[in-house]
C-alpha positions as CSV (number, residue, x, y, z in Angstrom):
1,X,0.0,0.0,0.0
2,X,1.5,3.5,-0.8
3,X,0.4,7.0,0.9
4,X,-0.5,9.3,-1.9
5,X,-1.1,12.8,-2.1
6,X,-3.2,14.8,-4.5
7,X,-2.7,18.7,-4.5
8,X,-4.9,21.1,-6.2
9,X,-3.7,25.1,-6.0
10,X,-5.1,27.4,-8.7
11,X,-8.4,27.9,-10.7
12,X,-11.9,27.6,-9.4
13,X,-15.2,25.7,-9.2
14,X,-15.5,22.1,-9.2
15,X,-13.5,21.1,-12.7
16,X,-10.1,20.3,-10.9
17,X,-11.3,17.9,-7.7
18,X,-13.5,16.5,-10.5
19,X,-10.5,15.4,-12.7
20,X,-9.0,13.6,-9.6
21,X,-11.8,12.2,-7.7
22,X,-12.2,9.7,-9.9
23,X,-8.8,8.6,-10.2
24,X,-8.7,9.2,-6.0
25,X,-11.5,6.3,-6.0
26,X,-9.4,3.5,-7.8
27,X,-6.6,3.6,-5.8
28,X,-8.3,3.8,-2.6
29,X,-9.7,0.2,-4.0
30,X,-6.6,-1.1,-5.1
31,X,-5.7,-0.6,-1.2
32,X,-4.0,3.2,-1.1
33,X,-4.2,5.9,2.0
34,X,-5.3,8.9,0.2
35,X,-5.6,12.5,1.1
36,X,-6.8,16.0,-1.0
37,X,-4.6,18.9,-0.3
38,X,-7.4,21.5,-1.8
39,X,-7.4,24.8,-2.8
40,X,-11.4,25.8,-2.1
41,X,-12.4,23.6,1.5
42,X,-15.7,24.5,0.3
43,X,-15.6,22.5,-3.0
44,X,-13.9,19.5,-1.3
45,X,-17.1,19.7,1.2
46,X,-19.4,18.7,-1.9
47,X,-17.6,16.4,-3.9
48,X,-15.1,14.7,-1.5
49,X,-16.7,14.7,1.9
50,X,-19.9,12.5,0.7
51,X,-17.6,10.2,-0.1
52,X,-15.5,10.0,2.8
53,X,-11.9,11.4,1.2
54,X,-9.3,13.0,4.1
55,X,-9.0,16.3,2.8
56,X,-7.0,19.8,4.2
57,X,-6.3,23.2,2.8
58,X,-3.4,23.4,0.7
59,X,-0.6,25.7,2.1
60,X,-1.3,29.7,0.5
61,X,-0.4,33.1,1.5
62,X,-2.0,36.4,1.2
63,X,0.9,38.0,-0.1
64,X,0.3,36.4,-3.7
65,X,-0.1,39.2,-6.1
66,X,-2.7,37.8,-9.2
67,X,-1.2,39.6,-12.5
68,X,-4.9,40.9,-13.6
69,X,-4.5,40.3,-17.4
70,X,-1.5,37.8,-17.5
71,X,0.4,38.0,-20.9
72,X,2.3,34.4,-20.4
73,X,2.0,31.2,-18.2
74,X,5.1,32.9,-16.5
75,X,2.5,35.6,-15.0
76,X,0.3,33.0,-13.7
77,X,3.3,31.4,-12.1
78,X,4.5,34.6,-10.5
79,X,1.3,36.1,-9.1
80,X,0.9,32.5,-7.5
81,X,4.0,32.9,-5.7
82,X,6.9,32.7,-7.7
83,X,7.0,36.4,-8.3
84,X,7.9,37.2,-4.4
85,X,10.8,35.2,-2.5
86,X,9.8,35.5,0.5
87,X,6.1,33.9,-0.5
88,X,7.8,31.4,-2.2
89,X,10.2,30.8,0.4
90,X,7.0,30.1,2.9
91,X,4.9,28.0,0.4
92,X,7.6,25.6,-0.4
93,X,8.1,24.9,3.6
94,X,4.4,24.6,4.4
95,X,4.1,22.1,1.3
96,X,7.2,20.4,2.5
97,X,5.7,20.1,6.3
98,X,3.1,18.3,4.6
99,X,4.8,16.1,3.5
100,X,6.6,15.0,6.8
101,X,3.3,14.8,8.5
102,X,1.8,12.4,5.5
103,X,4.5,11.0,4.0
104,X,3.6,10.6,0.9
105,X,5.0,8.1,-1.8
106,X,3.8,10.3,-4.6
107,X,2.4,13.2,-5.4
108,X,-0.6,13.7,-7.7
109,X,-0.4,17.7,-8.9
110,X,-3.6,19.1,-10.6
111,X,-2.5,22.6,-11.2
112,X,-0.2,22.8,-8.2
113,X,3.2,23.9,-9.3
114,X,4.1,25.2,-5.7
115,X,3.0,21.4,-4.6
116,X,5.5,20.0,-6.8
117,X,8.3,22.9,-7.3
118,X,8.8,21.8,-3.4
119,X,8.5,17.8,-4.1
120,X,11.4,18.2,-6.5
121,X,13.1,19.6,-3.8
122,X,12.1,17.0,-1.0
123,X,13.0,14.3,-3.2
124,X,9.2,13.6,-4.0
125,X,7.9,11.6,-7.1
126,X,5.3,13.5,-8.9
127,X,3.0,13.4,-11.9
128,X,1.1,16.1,-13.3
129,X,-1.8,15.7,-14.5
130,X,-3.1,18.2,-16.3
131,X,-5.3,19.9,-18.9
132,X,-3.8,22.0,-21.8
133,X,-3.6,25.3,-20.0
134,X,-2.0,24.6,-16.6
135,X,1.0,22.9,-18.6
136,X,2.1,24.7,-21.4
137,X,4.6,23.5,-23.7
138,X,8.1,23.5,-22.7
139,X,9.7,25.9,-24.7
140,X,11.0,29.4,-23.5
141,X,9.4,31.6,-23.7
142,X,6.3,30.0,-23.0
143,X,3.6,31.0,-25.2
144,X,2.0,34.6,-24.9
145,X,-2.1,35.0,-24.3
146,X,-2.1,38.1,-25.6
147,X,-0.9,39.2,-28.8
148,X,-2.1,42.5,-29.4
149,X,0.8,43.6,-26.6
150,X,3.3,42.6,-29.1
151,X,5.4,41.9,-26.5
152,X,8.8,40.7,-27.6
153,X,10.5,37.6,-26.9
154,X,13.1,39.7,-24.5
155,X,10.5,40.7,-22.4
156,X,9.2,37.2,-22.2
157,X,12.3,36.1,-21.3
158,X,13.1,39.0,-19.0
159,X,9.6,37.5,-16.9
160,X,10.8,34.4,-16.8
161,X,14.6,35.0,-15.9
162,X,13.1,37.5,-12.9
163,X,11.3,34.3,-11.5
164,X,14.3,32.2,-12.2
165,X,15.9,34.2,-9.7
166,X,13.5,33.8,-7.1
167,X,13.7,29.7,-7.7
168,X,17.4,29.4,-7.3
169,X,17.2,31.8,-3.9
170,X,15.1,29.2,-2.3
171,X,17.3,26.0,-4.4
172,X,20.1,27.6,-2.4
173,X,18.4,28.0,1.2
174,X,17.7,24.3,0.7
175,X,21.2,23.2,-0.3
176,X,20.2,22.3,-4.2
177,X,21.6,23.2,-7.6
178,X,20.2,26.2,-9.4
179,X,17.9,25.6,-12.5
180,X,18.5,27.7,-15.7
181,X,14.8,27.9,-16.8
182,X,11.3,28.6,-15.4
183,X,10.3,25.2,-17.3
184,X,12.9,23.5,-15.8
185,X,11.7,24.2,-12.2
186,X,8.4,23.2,-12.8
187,X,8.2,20.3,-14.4
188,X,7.5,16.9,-13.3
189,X,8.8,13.5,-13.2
190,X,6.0,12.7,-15.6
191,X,3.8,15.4,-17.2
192,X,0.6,14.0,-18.4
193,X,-2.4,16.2,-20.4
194,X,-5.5,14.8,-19.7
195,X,-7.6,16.4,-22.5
196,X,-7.9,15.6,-26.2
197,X,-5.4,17.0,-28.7
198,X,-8.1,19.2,-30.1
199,X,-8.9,20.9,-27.0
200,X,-5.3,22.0,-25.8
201,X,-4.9,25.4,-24.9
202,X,-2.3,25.3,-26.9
203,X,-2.4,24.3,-31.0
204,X,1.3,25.2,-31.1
205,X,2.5,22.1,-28.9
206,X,4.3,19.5,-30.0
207,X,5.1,15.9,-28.8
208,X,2.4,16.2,-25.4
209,X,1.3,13.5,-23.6
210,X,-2.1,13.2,-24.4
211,X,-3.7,10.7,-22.4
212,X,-7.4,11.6,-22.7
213,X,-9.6,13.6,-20.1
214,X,-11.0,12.1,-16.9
215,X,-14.7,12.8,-16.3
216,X,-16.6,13.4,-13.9
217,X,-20.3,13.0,-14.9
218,X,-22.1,11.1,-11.4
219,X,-22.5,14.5,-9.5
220,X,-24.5,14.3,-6.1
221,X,-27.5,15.6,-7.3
222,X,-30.5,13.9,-9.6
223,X,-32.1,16.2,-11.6
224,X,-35.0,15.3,-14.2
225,X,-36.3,17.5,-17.3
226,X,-39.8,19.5,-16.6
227,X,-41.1,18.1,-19.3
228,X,-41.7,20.8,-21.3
229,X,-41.8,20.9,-25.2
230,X,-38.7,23.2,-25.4
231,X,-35.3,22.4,-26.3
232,X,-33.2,21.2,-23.7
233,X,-30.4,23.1,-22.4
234,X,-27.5,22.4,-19.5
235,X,-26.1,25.1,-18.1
236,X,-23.1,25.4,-16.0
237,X,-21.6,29.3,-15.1
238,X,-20.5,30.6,-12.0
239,X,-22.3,34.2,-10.6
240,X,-20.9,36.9,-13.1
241,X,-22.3,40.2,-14.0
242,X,-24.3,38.9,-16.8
243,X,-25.6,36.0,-15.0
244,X,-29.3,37.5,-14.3
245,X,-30.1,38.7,-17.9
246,X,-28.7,35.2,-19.2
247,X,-31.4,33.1,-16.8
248,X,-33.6,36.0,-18.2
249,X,-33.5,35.4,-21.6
250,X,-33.7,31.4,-21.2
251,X,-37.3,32.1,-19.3
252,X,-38.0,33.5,-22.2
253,X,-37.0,31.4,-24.7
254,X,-39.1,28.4,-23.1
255,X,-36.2,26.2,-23.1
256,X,-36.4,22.9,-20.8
257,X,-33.0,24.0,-18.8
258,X,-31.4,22.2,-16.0
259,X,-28.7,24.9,-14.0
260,X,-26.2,24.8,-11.9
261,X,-24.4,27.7,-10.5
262,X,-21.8,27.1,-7.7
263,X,-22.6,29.6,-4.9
264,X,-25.9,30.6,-6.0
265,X,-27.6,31.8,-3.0
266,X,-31.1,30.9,-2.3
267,X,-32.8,34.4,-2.9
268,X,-31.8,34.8,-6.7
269,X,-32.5,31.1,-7.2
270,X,-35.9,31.1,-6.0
271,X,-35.8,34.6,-8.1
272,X,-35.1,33.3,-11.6
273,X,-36.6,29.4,-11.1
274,X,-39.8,28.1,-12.6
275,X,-41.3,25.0,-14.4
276,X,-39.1,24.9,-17.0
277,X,-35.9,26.4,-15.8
278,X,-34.5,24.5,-12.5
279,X,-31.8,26.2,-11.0
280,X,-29.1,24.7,-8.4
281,X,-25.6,25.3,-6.9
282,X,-25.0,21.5,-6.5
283,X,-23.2,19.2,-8.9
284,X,-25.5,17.8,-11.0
285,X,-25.2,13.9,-12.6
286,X,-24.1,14.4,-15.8
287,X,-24.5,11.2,-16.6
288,X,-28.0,11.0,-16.8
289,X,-28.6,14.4,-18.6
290,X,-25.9,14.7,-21.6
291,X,-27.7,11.8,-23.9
292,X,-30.8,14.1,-24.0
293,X,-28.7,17.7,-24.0
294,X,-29.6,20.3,-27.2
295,X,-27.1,23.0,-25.7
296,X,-24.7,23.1,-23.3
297,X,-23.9,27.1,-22.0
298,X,-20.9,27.4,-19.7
299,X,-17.9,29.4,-19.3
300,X,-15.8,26.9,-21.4
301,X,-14.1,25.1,-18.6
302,X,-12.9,22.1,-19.3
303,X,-14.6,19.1,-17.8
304,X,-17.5,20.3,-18.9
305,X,-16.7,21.1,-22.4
306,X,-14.9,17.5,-23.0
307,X,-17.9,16.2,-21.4
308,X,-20.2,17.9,-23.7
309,X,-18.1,17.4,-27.2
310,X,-17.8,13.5,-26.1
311,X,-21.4,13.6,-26.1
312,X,-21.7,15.4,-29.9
313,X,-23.5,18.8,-27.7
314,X,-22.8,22.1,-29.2
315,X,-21.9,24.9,-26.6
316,X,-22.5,28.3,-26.4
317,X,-19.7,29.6,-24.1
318,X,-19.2,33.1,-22.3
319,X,-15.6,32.8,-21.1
320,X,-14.4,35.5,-18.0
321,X,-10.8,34.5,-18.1
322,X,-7.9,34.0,-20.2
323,X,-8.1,30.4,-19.9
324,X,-11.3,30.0,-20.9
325,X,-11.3,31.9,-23.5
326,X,-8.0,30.1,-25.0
327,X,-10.5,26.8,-25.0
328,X,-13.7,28.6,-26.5
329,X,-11.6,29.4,-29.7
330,X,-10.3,26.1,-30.2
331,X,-14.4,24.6,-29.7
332,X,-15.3,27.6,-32.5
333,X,-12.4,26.4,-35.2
334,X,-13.9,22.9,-34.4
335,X,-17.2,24.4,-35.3
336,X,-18.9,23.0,-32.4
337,X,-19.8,26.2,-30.8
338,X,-19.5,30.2,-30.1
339,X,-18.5,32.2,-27.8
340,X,-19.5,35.3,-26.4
341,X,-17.2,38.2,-25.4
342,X,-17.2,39.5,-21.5
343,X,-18.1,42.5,-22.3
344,X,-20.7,41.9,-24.9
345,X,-22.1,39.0,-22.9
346,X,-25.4,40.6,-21.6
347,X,-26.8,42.6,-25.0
348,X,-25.6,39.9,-27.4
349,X,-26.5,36.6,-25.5
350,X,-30.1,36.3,-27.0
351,X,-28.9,36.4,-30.8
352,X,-26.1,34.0,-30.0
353,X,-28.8,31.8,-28.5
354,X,-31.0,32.0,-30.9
355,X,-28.6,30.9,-33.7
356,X,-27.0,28.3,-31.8
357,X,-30.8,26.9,-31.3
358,X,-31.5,27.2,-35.6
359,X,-28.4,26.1,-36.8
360,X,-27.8,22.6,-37.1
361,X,-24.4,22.9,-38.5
362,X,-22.9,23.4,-34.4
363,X,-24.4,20.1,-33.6
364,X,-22.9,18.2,-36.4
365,X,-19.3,19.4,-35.9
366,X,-20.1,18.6,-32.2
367,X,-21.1,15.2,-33.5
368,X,-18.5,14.6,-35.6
369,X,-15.7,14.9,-32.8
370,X,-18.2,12.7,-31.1
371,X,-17.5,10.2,-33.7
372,X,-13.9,10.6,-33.2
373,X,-13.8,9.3,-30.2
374,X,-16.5,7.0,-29.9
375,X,-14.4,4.2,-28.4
376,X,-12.7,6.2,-26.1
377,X,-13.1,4.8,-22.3
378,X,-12.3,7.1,-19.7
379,X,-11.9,4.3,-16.6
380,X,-9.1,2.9,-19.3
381,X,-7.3,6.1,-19.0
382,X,-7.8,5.8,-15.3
383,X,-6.1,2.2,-15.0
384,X,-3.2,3.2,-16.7
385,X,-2.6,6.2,-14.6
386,X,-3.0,4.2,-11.8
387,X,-0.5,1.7,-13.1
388,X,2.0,4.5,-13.7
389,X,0.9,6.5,-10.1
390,X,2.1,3.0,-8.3
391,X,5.2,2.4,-10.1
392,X,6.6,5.8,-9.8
393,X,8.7,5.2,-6.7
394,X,10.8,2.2,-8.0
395,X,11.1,4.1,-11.5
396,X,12.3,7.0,-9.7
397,X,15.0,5.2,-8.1
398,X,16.1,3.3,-11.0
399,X,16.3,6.3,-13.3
400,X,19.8,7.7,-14.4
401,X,20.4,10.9,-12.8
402,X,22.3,13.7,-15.1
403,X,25.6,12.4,-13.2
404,X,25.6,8.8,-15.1
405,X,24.4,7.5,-11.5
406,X,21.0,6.4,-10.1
407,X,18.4,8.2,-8.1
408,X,18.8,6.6,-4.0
């Protein structure tokens, strides 16, 4: 039996603890002590407490300084930590008393690059396993969001070095050799994507390790259609500033809709729900809804975009972030869907609606990825992870280290 740890750190909502949990459930049957180092106690509450996981807060400060509009992956790496010393300095020790108290054998990192920058200085195994975004490809500079800066590649680099610098101060506290790239310090002993080729982040990438996504789809609540004669719509967005005039314009459009809106209080839910248009802030089951989806209309997160193109579902998507929007153009090249700016999201969400519920040309690119991968068996893709999760430790020590030797 081996003591694993799986660490979540950035991003929101449910997606990330649902790409683990169920990945967390077949090694606690093949005999594993398992335990969630999370970054939102209150997601872990509904998706990992029914099922009786160990769970704690993973180790943060509230020095971090979020870069607003990141250009680069290096941003999102320094306004979790790595742009401040000090910050990182702390956050490596509380990860590393961790892992004294639980002793881990290996470490499971879902968008947790503190988590496993201080593994690979404990001497940790880790895998990351990750969607398109929170692993970009490993080339320097890493990749920029944003264009229409025209940043150069000095700058980029210039970012990058600046965090560099932080890395080593802390390689040096700890008695290790310094690194001489930001992809360097972050990557793991394996690096896995779990998404489909088509839905990376990044079209750019070459030679990733695609080893399909992990769904979650059995979500603690049961919801059944109304009925109605209306299409049927799933919708999945967290509360933004255009979330009113959206639930608005489905009443209108007499749409059988099943929604779910993580911290929804009870006032606006009771505000916007009637016979046809079911509101919630629980998880719903997937499962039993996606064969009988029209529309799916989220913020082009991942799980539930996978989830939705697996199913040959068409989504209309209103990203609010840079990550989201990265995925919503690669669903529109597919043809499977459109996406709505932030800022036009409340005036130009009923066209967009209305087109995505006439035109039948959404649903058969949606379809036709579908197709793609109608053999494709997530619980496969969870054995084999498994596999490689429980053979980590001896590969570690049998691999070659740079020095000709092997790892002890």
């Amino acid at each position: 039996m081996s003591r694993i740890l799986l660490a979540w750190e950035l991003g929101g909502n449910f997606g990330h603890i649902a790409t683990l949990l169920p990945l967390a459930r077949h090694l606690r049957q093949q005999g594993h002590a398992i335990l969630f180092a999370v970054k939102d106690n209150g997601a872990a509450e509904q998706l990992l407490a029914p099922e009786a996981f160990d769970f704690i807060r993973s180790p943060s400060s509230t020095k971090k300084n979020q870069i607003s509009q990141p250009a680069s992956f290096a941003d999102i790496l320094a306004g979790a930590g790595f742009g401040n010393r000090t910050v990182l300095s702390g956050l490596v020790a509380g990860w590393q008393e961790l892992f004294r108290n639980f002793q881990p054998d290996v470490l499971v990192a879902q968008y947790a690059p503190l988590a496993r920058f201080a593994a690979r200085l404990f001497g940790l195994p880790c895998l990351q396993l990750n969607i398109g975004f929170e692993y970009p490809p490993e080339v320097r500079p890493y990749p920029c969001f944003r264009p229409e800066r025209s940043l150069t590649r000095a700058q980029l680099l210039a970012r990058e070095d600046s965090l560099v610098q932080n890395i080593n101060a802390v390689h040096s506290q700890q008695g290790k050799r310094p690194v001489l790239t930001l992809q360097e310090a972050v990557c793991g002993d394996i690096d896995l994507l779990a998404t489909l080729p088509e839905l990376d982040h990044y079209p750019s990438r070459r030679n990733g390790r695609f080893v399909g996504p992990i769904l979650y789809l059995d979500g603690p609540e049961l919801r059944r259609w109304s009925g109605s004669a209306g299409v049927r719509i799933f919708l999945y967005l967290r509360l933004f500033f255009g979330i009113e005039q959206v639930l608005e314009s489905l009443a209108r459009s007499n749409a059988d809709v099943i929604a779910c809106i993580p911290g929804l209080d009870e006032h606006l839910a009771a505000r916007h729900a009637h016979g046809s248009l079911q509101v919630s802030s629980t998880p719903v089951r997937l499962s039993d809804l996606l064969p009988e989806v029209d529309l799916v209309i989220s913020h082009a997160g991942h799980g539930v975009a996978v989830a939705a193109l697996l199913a040959g579902v068409p989504m209309l998507m209103l990203p609010t972030t840079i990550e989201q929007w990265l995925l919503s153009m690669r669903v529109v090249s597919l043809g499977a869907g459109m996406s709505i700016r932030r800022d036009k999201a409340v005036v130009g969400f009923p066209e967009v609606l209305a087109r995505m519920l006439t035109d039948g040309s959404f649903r058969g690119a949606a379809e036709r990825l579908a197709h793609t991968y109608a053999g494709y068996d997530y619980n496969r893709t969870i054995e084999r992870l498994a596999n490689t999760i429980e053979r980590l430790p001896a590969w570690m020590v049998d691999r070659p280290t740079p020095q000709g030797g092997k790892n002890t």
